[in-house]
Every structure is written in C-alpha cells, then in structure tokens.
C-alpha positions as CSV (number, residue, x, y, z in Angstrom):
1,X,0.0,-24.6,-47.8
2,X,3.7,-23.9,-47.0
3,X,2.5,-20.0,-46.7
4,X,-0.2,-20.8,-44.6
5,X,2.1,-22.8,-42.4
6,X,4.9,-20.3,-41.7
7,X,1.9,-17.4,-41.3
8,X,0.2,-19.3,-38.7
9,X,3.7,-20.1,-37.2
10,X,4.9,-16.4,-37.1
11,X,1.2,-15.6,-35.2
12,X,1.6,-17.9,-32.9
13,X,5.2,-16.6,-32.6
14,X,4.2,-13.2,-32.1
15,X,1.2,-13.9,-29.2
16,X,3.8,-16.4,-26.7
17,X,6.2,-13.2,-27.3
18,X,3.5,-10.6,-26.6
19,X,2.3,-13.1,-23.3
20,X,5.9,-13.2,-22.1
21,X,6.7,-10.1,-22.4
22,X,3.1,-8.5,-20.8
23,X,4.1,-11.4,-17.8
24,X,7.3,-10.2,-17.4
25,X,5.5,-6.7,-16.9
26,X,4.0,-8.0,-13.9
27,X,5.6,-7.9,-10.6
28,X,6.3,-11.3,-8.7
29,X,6.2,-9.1,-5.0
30,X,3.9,-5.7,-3.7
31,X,5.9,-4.3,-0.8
32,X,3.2,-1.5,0.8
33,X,5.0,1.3,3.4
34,X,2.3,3.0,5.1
35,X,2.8,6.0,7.6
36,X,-0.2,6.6,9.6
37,X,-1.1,10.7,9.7
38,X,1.2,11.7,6.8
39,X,-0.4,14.4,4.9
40,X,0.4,15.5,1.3
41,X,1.4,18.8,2.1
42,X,4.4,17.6,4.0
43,X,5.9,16.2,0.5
44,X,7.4,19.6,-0.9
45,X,8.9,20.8,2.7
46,X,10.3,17.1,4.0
47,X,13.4,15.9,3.3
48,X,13.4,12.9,1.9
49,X,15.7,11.2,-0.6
50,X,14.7,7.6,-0.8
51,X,11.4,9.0,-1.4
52,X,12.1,11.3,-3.9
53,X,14.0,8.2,-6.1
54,X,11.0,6.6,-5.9
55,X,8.6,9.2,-6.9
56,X,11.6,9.8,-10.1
57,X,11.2,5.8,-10.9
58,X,7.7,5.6,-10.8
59,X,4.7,7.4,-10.5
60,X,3.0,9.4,-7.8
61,X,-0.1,12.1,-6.4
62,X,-0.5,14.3,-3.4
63,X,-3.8,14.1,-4.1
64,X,-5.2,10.7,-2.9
65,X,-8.0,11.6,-0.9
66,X,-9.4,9.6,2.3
67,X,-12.6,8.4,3.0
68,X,-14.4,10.0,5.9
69,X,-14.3,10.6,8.5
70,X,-10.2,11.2,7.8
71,X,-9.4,8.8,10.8
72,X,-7.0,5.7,10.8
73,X,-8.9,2.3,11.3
74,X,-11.6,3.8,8.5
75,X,-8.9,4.5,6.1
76,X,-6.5,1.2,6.4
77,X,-9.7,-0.6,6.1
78,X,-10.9,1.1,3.4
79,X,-7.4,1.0,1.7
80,X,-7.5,-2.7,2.2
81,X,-10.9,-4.0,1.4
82,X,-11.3,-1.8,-1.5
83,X,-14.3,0.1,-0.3
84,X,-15.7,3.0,1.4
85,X,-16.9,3.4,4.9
86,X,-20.2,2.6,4.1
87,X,-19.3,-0.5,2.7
88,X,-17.2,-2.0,5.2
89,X,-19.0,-0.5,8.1
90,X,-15.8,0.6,10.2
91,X,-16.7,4.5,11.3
92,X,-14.4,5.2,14.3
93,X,-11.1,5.7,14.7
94,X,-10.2,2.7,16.4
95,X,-12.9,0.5,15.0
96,X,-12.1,-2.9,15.6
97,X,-15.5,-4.4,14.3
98,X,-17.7,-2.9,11.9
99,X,-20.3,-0.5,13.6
100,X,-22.5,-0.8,10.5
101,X,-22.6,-4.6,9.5
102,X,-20.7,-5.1,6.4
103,X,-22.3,-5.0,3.2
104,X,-20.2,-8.6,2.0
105,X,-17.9,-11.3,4.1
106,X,-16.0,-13.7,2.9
107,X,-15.7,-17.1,4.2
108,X,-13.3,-16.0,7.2
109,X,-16.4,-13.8,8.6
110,X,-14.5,-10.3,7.4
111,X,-15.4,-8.2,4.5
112,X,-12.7,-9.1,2.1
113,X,-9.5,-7.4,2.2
114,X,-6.4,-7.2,-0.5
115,X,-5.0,-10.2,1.8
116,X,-8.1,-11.7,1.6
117,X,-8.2,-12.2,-2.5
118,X,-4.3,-12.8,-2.8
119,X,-4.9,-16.0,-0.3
120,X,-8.3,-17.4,-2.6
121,X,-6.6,-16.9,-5.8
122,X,-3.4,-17.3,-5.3
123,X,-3.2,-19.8,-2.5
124,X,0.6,-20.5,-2.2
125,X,1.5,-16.9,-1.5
126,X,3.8,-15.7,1.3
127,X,1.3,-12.8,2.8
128,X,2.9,-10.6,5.8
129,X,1.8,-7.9,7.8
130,X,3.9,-5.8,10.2
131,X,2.7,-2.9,12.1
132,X,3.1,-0.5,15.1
133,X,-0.6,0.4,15.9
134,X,-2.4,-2.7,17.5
135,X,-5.6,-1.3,15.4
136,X,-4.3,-2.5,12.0
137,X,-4.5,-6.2,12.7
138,X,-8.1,-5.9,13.0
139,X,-8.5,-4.9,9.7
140,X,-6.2,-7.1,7.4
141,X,-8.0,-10.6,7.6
142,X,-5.3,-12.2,9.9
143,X,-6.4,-15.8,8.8
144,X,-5.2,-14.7,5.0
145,X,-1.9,-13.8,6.2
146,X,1.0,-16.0,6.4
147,X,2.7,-13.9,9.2
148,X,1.8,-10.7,10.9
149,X,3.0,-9.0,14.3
150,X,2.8,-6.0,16.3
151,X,6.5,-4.3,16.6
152,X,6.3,-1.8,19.1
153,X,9.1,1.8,18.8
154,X,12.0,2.1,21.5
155,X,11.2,3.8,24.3
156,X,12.6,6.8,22.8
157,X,10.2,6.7,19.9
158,X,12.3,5.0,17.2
159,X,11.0,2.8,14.3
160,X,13.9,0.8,14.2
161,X,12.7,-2.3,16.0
162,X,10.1,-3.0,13.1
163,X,12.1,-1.9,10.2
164,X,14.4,-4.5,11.4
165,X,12.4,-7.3,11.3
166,X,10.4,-6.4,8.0
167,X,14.0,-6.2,6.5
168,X,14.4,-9.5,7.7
169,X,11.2,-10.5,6.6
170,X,11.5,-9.9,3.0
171,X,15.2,-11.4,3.2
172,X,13.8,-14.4,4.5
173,X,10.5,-14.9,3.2
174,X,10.4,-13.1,-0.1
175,X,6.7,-12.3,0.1
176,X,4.5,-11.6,-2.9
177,X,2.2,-9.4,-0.9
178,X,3.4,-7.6,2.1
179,X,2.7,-4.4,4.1
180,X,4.4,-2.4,7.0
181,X,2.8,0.5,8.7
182,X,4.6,3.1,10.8
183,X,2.8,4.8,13.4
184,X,5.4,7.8,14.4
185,X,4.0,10.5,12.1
186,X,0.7,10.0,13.6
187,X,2.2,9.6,17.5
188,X,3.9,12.8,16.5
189,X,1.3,15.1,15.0
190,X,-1.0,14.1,18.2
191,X,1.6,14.9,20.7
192,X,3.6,17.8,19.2
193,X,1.6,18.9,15.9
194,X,2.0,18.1,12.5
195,X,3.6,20.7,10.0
196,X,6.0,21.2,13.1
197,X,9.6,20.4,13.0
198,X,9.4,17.6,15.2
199,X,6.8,16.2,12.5
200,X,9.4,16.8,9.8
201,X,12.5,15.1,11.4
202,X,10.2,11.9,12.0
203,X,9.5,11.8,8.3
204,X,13.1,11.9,7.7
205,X,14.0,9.5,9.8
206,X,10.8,7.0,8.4
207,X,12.9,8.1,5.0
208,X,15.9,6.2,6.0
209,X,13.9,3.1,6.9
210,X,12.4,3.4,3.6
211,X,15.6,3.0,2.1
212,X,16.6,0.1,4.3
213,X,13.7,-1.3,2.7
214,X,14.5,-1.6,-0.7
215,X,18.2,-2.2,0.5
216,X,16.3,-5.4,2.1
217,X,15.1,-6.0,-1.6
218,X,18.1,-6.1,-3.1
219,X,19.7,-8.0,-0.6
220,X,16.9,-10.4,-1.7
221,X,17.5,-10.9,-4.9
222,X,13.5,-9.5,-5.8
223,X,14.3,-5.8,-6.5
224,X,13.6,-6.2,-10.1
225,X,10.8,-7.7,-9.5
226,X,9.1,-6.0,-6.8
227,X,6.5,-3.1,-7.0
228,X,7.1,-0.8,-3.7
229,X,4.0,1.7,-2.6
230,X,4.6,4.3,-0.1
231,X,1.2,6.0,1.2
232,X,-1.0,7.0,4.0
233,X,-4.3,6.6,5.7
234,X,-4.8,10.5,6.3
235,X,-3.2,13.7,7.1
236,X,-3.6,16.2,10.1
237,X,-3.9,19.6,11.4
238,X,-2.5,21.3,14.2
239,X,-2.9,18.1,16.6
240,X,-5.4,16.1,15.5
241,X,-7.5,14.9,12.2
242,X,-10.8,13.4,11.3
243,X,-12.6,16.3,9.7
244,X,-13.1,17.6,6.6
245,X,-9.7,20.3,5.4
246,X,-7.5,18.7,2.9
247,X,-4.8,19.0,5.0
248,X,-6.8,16.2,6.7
249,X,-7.7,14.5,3.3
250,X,-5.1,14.4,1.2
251,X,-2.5,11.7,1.3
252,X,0.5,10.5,-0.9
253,X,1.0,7.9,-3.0
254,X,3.9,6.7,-4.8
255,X,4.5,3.7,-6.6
256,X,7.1,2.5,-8.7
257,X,8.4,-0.7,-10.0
258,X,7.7,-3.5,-13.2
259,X,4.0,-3.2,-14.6
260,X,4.4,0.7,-13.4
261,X,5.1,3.2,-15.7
262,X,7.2,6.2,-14.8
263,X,5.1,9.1,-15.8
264,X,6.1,10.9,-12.5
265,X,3.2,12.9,-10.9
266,X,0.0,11.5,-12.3
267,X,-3.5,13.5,-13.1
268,X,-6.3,10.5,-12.5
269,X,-8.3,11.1,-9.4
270,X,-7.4,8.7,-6.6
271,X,-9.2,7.4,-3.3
272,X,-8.3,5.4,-0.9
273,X,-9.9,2.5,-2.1
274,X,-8.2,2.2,-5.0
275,X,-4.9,1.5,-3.3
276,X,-6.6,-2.2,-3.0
277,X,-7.8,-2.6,-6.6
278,X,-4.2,-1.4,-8.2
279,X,-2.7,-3.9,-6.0
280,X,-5.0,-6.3,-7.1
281,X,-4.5,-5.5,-10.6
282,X,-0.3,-5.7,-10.5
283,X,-0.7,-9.1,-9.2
284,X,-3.4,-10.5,-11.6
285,X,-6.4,-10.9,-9.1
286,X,-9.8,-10.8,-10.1
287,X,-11.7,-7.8,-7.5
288,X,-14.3,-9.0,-6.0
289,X,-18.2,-7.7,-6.8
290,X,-18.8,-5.7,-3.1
291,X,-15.3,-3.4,-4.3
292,X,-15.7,-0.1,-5.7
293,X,-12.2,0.3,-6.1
294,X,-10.9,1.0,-9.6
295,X,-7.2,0.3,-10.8
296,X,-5.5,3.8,-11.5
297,X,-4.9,2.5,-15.0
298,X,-3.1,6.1,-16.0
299,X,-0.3,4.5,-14.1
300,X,-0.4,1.0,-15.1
301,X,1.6,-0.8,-18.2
C-alpha cells in the first residue's frame, strides 16, 4: 500500500510539474508590429538591427503569403479574423464593410476577429489597438477592444507620434493582446516607390521604433513574458500593389518570445490567416469553427 502511495504521489508530482512548466511556456502579453506595404524582399537589403535580434531569438519567414487581392484592408482583416477573403467578405482596398456578406458574425455584428475571441474567452483582458491608417479600425472589432486610436505621423512624415503613445501604452496598461500598425512603408512605396532608397531609410527608421518597443517592455516589467510579432499585410512593386508577383505577396513574419521556439528561419508554409490562429494558440483560445487559420505549430513549444 505504502508503494502504491508514494507512486501515485510521484505521478501526481510529475503532471502539477509538467502543467507548470507547459504554463510558464505560455506568454501572459502578444505585442503585434505591423508595417503596412513591407515586402519580404526588403529583409536581406534593410538595415535593421532590432529586427535582426528578434529574428536571432525567435523564429521567422519571408515567405508568408497574402491573400488576394495583395491590398491592405483584405489582408489586416484576413490577418485578424483568421480567414480568407472569401470568408470575411472584405475585397477592396479600403473596404470598410464586407462587399460579400460575411460567412459568420459574432454577437457584435462583425465576423470575429483575434480581438474578438480574446474578449469572449478571456473577458478581463486589456485589448489595444493603435494605428496610422483610419482603415484598420474598421476591421479589428472596436467593441472587443479596451482602447484603440488613430495616431496620425508629423507633418514631415515621422512615426514618432504613435510609437510614443504605444510605448506608453504597454507601460501603462500592460496589455495581454495588443497591436500597432505603421503606415509609412506603404505612404512611401505609393509616393516614391518601394525597393527605393527612400523605402529603405523608412524601414530603418520603423526599426528604431521597433526597438523602443521592446525598450517599452522592459521598462514594464513584461519582457519575459511577452511574445512580440513583427509582420505585414503585403508588399509592393514599383508604386503600387494588389496583383499577383510575389514581390506583392510575400510578407515577413517574425516572432519570438516564451512558448516560441528559436529555430530561426522556419520551413512550414504560412498565410495570412494564420497570423490569427498562432496568436490564438500562444494565448490558449479556442479558434472559432468559420477560421481556417492553422497555428504554425513548426514554431510553437
């Protein structure tokens, strides 16, 4: 009996340690960095050093491919609701209700986002949004979201206006789920090109407030505990996108942090829609039945 005891102890033992341990795995905060109209071929010719620590501590492709068309409000939405464009029903650019009627809603009347879940199951959250384009609200579920605000550049074109107050933000608030999206490599490949050298020294400059990010982090205590991604809706060519090169297609994402293994660049096909299911899976939310998302498990402790 004595024997049976102490097994059944050392079992039970064993299973709390293995639950802790696979918890501790998990993060407690998913910090998203999006950059509208950065392409994966810009990686290997930018210069970017907070990126390139992240891509070492994590894991990462240039090989995340849009949905199409390869346009912006498509792509957030379909990054967001886990889905392609058939699915949610968002076909234009700046689509800021479905032109196809969406094949599921949820109870706010939007086909349910990332936001969306992380509010149902996890009611308590602190959920934020901060963006440049006006498009992107449309698209997150605003009545999920704790906070969310348009912060327009300077004048000159700068992004420092909203990297301050998402800085703040996550110094302040400490959110589990949160997501700020920069629209100057898009404003830039439109007006001057992309693959141009006023297209690189934006993405060097969106580096820097990458790294006042995770500074902002730190400085709140959550670093350790906080997942960052760093991706894109699409790319470009010469001054536009929306068709059907790669150039236009293919976006980057890079992902590092607890629950993320760092395997460097990664072999598992990606889309866009999986960006919401991975998310999903690193905070311990059940997808919803109209996703077609898939977690990139390759990348996942």
């Amino acid at each position: 009996m004595r024997r049976v005891f102490i097994l059944a102890a050392a079992i039970v033992f064993s299973l709390s340690y293995a639950i802790r341990s696979y918890a501790a795995k998990k993060p407690a905060h998913v910090i998203v960095v999006g950059f509208d109209g950065w392409g994966a071929y810009s990686v290997p010719k930018a210069e970017m050093p907070n990126l390139s620590e992240l891509m070492e501590r994590g894991a990462w492709t240039l090989k995340k491919r849009s949905v199409l068309p390869s346009s912006s409000a498509i792509n957030w939405a379909s990054m967001f609701m886990g889905v392609g464009t058939e699915g949610h029903g968002y076909t234009t650019w700046g689509s800021k209700t479905p032109e196809i009627p969406s094949i599921a809603l949820s109870e706010n009347g939007i086909f349910p986002t990332i936001f969306t879940i992380t509010r149902q199951q996890r009611p308590k959250s602190e959920i934020g949004v901060l963006y440049e384009w006006d498009g992107i609200k449309y698209l997150i579920d605003t009545l999920a979201v704790s906070h969310h605000a348009q912060v327009s550049p300077t004048p000159e074109g700068s992004s420092v206006p909203i990297t301050d107050a998402f800085a703040e933000y996550i110094r302040q608030s400490k959110p589990t789920l949160a997501l700020v999206s920069y629209d100057s490599p898009d404003a830039v490949g439109h007006r001057v090109g992309h693959d141009t050298p006023e297209y690189y020294a934006m993405l060097r400059e969106l580096d820097g407030h990458l790294g006042r990010i995770v500074g902002a982090l730190k400085e709140a205590g959550i670093y350790d505990s906080s997942v960052v991604i760093v991706t894109s809706d699409h790319g470009g060519i010469g001054k536009g996108h929306g068709g059907i090169t790669l150039a236009e297609m293919e976006t980057p994402f890079v992902i590092a942090g607890p629950g993320v293994r760092q395997i460097g660049e990664f072999k598992s096909a990606m889309m866009q829609y999986d960006v919401a299911a991975t998310i999903a899976w690193l905070l311990g939310l059940k997808q919803p039945q109209p996703w077609v998302g898939r977690p990139v498990k390759e990348i996942l402790k």
